[in-house]
C-alpha atoms as a printed R data frame, in Angstrom:
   type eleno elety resid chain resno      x      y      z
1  ATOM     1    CA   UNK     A     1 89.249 -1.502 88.166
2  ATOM     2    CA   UNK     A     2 90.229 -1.193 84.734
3  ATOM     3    CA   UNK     A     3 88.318 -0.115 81.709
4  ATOM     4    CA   UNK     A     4 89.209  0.103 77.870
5  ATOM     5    CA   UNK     A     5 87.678  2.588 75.680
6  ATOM     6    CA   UNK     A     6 88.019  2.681 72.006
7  ATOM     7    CA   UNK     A     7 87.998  5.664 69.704
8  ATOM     8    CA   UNK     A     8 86.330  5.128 65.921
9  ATOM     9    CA   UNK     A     9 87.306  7.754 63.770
10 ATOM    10    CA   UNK     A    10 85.158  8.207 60.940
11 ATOM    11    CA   UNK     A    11 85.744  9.777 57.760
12 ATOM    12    CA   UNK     A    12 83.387 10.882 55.097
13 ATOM    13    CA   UNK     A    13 84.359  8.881 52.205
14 ATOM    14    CA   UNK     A    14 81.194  9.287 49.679
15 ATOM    15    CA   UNK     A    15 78.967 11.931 49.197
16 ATOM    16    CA   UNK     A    16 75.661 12.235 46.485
17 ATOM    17    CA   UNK     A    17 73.304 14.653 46.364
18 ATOM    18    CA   UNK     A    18 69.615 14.849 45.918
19 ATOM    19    CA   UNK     A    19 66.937 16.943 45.325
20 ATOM    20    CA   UNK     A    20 64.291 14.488 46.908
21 ATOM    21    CA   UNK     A    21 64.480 13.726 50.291
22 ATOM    22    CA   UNK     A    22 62.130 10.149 49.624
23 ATOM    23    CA   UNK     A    23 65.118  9.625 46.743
24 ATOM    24    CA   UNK     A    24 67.950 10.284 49.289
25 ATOM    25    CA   UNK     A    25 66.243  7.516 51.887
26 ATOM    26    CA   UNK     A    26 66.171  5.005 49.163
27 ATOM    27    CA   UNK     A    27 69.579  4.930 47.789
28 ATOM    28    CA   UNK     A    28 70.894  5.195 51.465
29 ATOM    29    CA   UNK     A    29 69.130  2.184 52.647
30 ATOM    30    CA   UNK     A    30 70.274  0.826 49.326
31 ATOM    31    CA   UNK     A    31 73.968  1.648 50.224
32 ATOM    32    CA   UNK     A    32 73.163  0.199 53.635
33 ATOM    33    CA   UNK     A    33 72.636 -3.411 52.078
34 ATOM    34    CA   UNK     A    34 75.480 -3.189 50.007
35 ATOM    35    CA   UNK     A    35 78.740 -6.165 51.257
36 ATOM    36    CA   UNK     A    36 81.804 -3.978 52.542
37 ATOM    37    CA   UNK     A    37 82.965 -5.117 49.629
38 ATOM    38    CA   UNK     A    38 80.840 -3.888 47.268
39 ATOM    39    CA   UNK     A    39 80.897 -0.650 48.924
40 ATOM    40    CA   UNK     A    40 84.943 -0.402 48.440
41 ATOM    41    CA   UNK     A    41 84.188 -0.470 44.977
42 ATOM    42    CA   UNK     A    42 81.820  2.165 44.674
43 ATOM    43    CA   UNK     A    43 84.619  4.300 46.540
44 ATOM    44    CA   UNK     A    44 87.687  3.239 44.642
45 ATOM    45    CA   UNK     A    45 85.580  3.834 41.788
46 ATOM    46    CA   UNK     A    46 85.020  7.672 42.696
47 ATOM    47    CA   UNK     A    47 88.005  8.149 44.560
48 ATOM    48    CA   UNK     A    48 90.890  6.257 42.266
49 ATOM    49    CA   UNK     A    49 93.760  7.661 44.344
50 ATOM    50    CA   UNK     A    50 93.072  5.788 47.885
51 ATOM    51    CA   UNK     A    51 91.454  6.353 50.907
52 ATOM    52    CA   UNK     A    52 94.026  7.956 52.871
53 ATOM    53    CA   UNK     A    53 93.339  9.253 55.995
């Protein structure tokens, strides 16, 4: 018996701060609609040199 297992790594690409915790909710279920396109934007935008990890 075989089995495969795969390992995600994830890396913490984008980062905002909030004072709010009602504020923080929105904007992350806000981000959470976004296409994986437009979020690639948002980071290039704020990160101009790459995401190299």
């Amino acid at each position: 018996m075989c089995s495969t297992v795969a390992v995600v790594r994830r890396v913490l690409v984008y980062k905002q701060e909030f004072t709010d915790r009602i504020d923080a909710g929105r904007r992350e279920k806000e981000l959470k609609g976004f296409s994986r396109a437009k979020k690639f934007k948002l980071v290039k935008a704020l990160r101009p040199e790459g995401l190299r990890i």
